[in-house]
MIMARKE-88853 format. One line per 10 residues: their letters; for each residue x, y, z of C-alpha. Coordinates in nm, 2 decimals. Example, Ala and Ser with C-alpha at 12.3 -4.5 7.8 and 13.67 -1.06 7.14 Angstrom:
// residues 2
as = 1.23,-0.45,0.78  1.37,-0.11,0.71 .
END
This chain:
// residues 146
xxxxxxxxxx = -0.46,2.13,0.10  -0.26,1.96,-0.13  0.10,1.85,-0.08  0.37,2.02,-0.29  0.69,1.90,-0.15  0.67,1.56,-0.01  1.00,1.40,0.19  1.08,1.04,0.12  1.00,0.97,0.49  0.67,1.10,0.45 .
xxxxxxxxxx = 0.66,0.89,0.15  0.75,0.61,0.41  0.52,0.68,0.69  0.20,0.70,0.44  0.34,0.35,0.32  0.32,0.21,0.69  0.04,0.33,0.74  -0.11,0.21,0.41  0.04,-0.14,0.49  -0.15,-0.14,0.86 .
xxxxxxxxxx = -0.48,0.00,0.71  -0.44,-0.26,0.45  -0.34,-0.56,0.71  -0.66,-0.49,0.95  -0.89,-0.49,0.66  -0.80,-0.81,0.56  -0.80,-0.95,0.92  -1.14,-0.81,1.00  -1.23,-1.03,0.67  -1.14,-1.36,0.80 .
xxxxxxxxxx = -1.38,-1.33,1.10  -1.69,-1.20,0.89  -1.63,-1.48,0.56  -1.49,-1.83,0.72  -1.47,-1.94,0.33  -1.17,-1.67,0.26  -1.02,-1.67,0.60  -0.70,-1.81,0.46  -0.68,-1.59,0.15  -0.72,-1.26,0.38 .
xxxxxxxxxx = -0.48,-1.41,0.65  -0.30,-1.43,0.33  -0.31,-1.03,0.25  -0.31,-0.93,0.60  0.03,-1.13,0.61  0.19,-0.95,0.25  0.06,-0.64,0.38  0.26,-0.70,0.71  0.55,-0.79,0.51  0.51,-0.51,0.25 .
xxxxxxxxxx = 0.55,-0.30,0.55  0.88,-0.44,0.70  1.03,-0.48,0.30  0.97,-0.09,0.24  1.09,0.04,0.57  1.37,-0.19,0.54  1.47,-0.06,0.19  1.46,0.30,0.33  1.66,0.21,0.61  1.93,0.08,0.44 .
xxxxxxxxxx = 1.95,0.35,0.17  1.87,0.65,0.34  2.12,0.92,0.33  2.11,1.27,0.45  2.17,1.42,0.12  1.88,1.20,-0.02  1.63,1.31,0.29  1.74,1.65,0.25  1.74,1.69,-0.10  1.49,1.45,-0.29 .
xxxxxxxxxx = 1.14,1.55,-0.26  0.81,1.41,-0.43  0.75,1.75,-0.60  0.38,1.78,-0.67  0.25,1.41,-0.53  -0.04,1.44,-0.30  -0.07,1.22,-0.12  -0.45,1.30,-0.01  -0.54,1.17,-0.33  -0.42,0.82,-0.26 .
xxxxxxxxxx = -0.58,0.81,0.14  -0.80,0.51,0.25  -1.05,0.57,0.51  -1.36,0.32,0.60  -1.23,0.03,0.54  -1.48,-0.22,0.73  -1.64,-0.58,0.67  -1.92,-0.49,0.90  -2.25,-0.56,0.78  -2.14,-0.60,0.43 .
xxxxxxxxxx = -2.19,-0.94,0.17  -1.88,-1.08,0.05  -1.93,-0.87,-0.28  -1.91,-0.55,-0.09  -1.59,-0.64,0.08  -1.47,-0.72,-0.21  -1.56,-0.44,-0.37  -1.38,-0.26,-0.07  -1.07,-0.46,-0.12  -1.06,-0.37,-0.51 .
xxxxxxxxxx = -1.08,-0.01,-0.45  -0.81,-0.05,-0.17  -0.56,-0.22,-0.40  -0.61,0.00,-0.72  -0.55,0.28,-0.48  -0.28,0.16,-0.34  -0.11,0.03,-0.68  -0.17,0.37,-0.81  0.04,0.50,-0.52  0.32,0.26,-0.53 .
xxxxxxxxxx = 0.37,0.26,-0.91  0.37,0.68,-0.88  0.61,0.68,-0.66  0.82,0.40,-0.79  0.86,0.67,-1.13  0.87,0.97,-0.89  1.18,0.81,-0.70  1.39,0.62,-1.03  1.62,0.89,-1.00  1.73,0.80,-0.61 .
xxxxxxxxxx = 1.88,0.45,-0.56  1.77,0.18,-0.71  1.64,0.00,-0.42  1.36,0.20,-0.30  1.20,0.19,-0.68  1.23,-0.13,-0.66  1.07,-0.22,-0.34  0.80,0.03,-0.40  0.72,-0.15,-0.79  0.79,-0.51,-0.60 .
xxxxxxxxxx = 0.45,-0.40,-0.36  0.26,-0.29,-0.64  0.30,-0.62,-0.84  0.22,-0.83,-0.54  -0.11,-0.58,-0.53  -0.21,-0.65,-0.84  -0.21,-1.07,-0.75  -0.43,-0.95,-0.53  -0.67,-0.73,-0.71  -0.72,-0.99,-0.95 .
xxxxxx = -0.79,-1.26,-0.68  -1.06,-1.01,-0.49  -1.21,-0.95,-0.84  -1.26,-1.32,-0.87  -1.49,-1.31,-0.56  -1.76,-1.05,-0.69 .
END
């Protein structure tokens, strides 16, 4: 079923949840590959903090007439779910194969709705573009590993 008429707190919530898929991946990493356990403290960290910066920026802007009248007309969000996401029994190459599909996923997401959303308040653009850019650091760092 695809979404038609998405709310910016829906937008929001799938964010979170993004973020906290995202986070656990990357901690799960540290324990399987002692070599990167800094660089995916490192992720799991942004991701945490990717989390607080977007609900933050929603916080502070939301307004009734922009929950009540802005909508993500035709975004599905299916299309941009993560499910699986595990280190176990995998080489480093496979994680990191993992993590690359994660973060192109989830820079497609954030840079769609950071053009869906240019028309609210500049803020939540921005904060959604400012995750996708600190994404792609990472995508090219996980593509280093393969």
């Amino acid at each position: 079923m695809e979404d038609t008429n998405v709310t910016t707190a829906s937008i929001i919530h799938f964010a979170e949840n993004l973020e906290d898929q995202s986070a656990a991946f990357y901690d799960e990493l540290t324990g399987q590959f002692a070599p990167y356990k800094d660089k995916f403290l490192g992720f799991a960290r942004e991701s945490r903090k990717n989390k607080v910066l977007i609900v933050r920026t929603y916080q502070e802007t939301i307004t009734d007439a922009l929950e009540a009248c802005f909508s993500f007309e035709g975004l599905s969000l299916q299309k941009y779910a993560v499910a699986g996401l595990s280190a176990k029994g995998h080489t480093l190459a496979d994680a990191a194969a993992m993590g690359i599909a994660l973060e192109e996923t989830a820079i497609r997401f954030y840079s769609e709705v950071a053009v869906l959303c240019q028309s609210t308040l500049a803020t939540i653009p921005r904060a959604f573009q400012r995750v996708a850019e600190g994404r792609k650091k990472r995508l090219a760092e996980l593509r280093g590993m393969q």
